[in-house]
N, C-alpha and C positions, 0 to 999 in steps of 0.2 A: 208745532202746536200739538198737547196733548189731550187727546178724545177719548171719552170714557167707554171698554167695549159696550156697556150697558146705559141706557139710557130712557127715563121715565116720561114718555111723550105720548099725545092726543094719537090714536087710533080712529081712524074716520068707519072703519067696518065696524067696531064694537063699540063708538059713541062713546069713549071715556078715554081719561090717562093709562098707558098700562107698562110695561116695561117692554122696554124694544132691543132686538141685540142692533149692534154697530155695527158692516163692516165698509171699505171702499168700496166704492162700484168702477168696475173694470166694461165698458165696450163689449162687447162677443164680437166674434169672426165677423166680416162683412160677406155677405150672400152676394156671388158672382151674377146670379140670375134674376138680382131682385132689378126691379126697374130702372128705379135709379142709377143704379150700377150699370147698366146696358146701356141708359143713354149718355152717360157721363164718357162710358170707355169708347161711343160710337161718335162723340164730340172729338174727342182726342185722336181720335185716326185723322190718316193724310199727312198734306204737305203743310195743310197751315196752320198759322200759330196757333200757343194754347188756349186753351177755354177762357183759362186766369192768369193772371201775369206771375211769373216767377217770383218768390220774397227774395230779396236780396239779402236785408239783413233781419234778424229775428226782434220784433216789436215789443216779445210779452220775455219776459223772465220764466217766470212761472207758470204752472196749468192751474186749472181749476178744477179742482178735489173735491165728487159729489160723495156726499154718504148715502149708504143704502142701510134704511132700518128696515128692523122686522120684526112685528108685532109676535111676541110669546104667547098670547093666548088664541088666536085667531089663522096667525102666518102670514098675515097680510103684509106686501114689501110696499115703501115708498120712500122714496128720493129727497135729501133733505138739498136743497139748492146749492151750487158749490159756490165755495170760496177760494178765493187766489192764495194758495200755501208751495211755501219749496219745500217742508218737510211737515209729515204729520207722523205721530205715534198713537197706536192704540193703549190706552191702558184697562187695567183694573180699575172700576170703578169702586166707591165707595159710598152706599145709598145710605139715604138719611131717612 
């Protein structure tokens, strides 16, 4: 699917349409000391089973591909919901 880098969307901080850049949103590193993380890895220790049961065979094909815009006048970032894509391409947009 081709996404336009530029795109003219409702900014909730500046109360209007404004032009936002595009791009994927990537996860960051998972923080070993965050909570979660501690009790997830202190689940998994010893002799008995796992927490969750192993996938044997893979259910989804594809992932889901969230966009991250970003407000040009303000900087404000927000998350456009994702959708199930196997391939996306950023393009040149073409505003009207």
């Amino acid at each position: 699917m081709k996404v336009p880098k530029e795109i003219r969307t409702y900014c909730p901080r500046c109360r209007k349409h404004t032009l936002h850049s595009v791009t994927i949103y990537k996860p960051g590193k998972r923080r070993a000391l965050a909570q979660g993380e501690r009790r997830y890895r202190r689940k998994q220790e010893g002799y008995g089973s796992k927490r969750k049961p192993e996938q044997k065979r893979f259910a989804k094909v594809t992932k889901k591909i969230v966009l991250k815009l970003r407000c040009r006048e303000c900087g404000y970032i927000l998350h456009r919901r994702g959708i199930r894509l196997k391939k996306i391409e950023l393009t040149e947009a073409k505003l009207r």
